[in-house]
C-alpha positions, 0 to 999 in steps of 0.5 A: 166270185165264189165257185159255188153257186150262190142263192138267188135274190133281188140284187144277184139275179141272173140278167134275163137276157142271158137265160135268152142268149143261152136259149138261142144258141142253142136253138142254132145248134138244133137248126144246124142238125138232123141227127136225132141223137145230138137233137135228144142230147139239146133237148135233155140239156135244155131240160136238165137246166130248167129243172135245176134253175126254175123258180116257182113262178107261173111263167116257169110251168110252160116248160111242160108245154112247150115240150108237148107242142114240140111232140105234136109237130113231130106228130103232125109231120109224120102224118102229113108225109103219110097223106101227103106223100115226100119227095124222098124216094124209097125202097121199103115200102111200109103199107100202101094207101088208096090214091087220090086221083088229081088232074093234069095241073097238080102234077108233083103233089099226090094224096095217098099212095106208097108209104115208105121207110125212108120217107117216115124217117126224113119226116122224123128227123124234120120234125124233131128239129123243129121240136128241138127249136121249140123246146129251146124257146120253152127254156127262155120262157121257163127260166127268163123273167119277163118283167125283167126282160123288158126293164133291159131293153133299150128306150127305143125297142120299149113300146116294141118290147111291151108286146113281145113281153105281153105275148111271152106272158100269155103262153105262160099264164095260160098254162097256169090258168088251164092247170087250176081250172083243172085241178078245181074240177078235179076236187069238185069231181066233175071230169077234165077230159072230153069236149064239154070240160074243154069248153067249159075249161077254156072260156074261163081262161079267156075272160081270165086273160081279158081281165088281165090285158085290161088291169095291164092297160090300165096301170101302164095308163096310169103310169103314164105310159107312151109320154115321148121327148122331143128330138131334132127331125134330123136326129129322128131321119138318121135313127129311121136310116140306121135302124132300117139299114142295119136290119136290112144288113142283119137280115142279108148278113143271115142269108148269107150264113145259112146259104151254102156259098154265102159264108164269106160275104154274110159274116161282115154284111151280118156284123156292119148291119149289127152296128149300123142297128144299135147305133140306130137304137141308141139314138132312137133312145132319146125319145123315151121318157123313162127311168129303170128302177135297181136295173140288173147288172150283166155280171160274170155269171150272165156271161158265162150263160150268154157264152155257153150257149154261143159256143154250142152254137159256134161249135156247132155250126164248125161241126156242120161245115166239117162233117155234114154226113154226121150232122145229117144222117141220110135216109136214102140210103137208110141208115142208123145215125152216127153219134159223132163225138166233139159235137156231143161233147160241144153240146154238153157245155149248154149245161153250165148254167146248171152250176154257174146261175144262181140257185132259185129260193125254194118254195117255204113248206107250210107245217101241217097242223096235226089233225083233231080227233073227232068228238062224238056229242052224245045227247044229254 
């Protein structure tokens, strides 16, 4: 393996998985902070990567989208500590709104009233995690491609997979829609903003959408998706009691981890029920009546993705556990955020992808044919 990266094709493809894996960590990098210097860093890293490795294709213009959503949750927060009220106390008063009288049994919930500083900033800081989480899910979508996705998945999670497939598509493939319906009206000379060109813009992508879910099923249909194999009841009883038992075990595993005191038992119950499930998924496999075509391989540059975002991840959560002052900076006091430096620094491994993925196939430039002069017929 070369150092340089090489150009992507069919046979060198970067396994979907990792541009996955690599999203996640570092979306448990963003739930472990408040800070909204290391949330801005996570952000830049998700966005430097997904210019340098996006492809032309549809699913990898939602990238755009996801990063407005993420600004109107921070929107929507705010607004909502405004009305709403928090329950973080504060000194600096902004401005103050008419309250709303409430009775006796909504004590504790108040409409209105004194708007502080520090209220703002926890809702800020809230808000901006959140977005952080989204633009992270943005990247996968922007840089994994779904089909392949779904040719990797275990024969057992294939039918489950079909429909998170299907969802991740749409997000994408609306988002392409919108943007050439717009782009047509635009050269028609008819408006793109307001109500009306909303509606008008909006019911075309929902037939555009329904045309495609039914070309979808009918292909799978006539690949004759959903033929399953006959398997041992037996066989089938201990798949249902691995797979249930292991995600139990994943989902008290987790619980543990995020509780303040549940890190010693949350780390092994996570890992038993990690295994209990993939056994139940490799025996559930035997069900499915299905072969992959050229399957991808998980070559060192899929590991190298996949392990750069676990250590941000990792790196991360050791970084919250040893200084939480400086991964969640308080506001009562308000005070400006530290810029702690090995978390920054721990941040700035996401960015390996940027040089180790292979390089998209740029788009070929159609030559512009030079244009005729305009001839004048004159009458004979």
């Amino acid at each position: 393996m070369t150092l340089r990266a090489p150009q992507a094709g069919r046979s060198n493809a970067l396994h979907a998985g990792a541009w996955w894996l690599w999203a996640l960590g570092l979306a448990a990098a963003a739930s472990r902070t408040t800070n909204p210097l290391l949330l801005g860093m996570l952000v830049g890293v998700a966005g430097y990567v997904v210019a340098a490795r996006r492809t032309d294709a549809p699913w990898a213009r939602s990238y755009g989208a996801f990063v407005k959503l993420g600004l109107l949750v921070i929107g929507i927060r705010l607004v909502f500590s405004t009305f709403l009220g928090s329950p973080v106390p504060g000194t600096h008063t902004l401005f103050t709104l008419p309250e709303v009288p409430l009775p006796g049994w909504a004590q504790g919930v108040r409409i209105g009233g004194r708007v502080t500083a520090e209220q703002l900033v926890f809702a800020l800081y809230d808000g901006a995690k959140l977005a952080t989480l989204l633009i992270c899910v943005g990247a996968a979508n922007a840089l994994a491609n779904p089909a392949r996705l779904l040719k990797s998945l275990p024969g057992a999670l294939y039918e489950a997979g079909v429909a998170v497939v299907v969802a991740m598509t749409f997000a994408p493939n609306m988002v392409a829609d919108v943007v050439r319906l717009r782009t047509a009206r635009r050269l028609r000379g008819r408006p793109t903003g307001g109500v009306g060109a909303v509606l008008q813009i909006g019911l075309p992508v929902l037939e555009g959408a329904l045309e495609r879910s039914v070309a979808v099923a009918a292909s799978m249909d006539a690949r004759g998706y959903g033929r399953t194999a006959q398997v041992p009841p037996v066989v089938r009883h201990t798949t249902t009691a691995l797979t249930l038992g292991g995600l139990l075990g994943v989902c008290a595993g987790s619980y543990g981890l995020l509780a303040a005191e549940g890190a010693a038992y949350g780390l092994p119950v996570m890992a038993g029920g990690l295994v209990a499930a993939l056994a139940g998924l490799r025996l559930g496999g035997r069900r499915s009546v299905r072969t992959r075509y050229r399957p991808d391989e998980w070559g060192v540059r899929a590991w190298l993705v996949a392990g750069s975002g676990a250590a941000v991840a990792a790196l991360m959560i050791w970084a919250a556990a040893d200084d939480p002052v400086a991964l969640h900076p308080g506001v009562v006091p308000l005070v400006a955020p530290e810029f702690p430096l090995w978390p920054a620094a721990s941040v700035l491994i996401g960015l390996l992808p940027a040089f180790v993925a292979p390089v998209p196939p740029t788009s070929p430039v159609t030559p512009v044919s030079p244009v005729s002069p305009v001839v004048k017929a004159t009458p004979k």
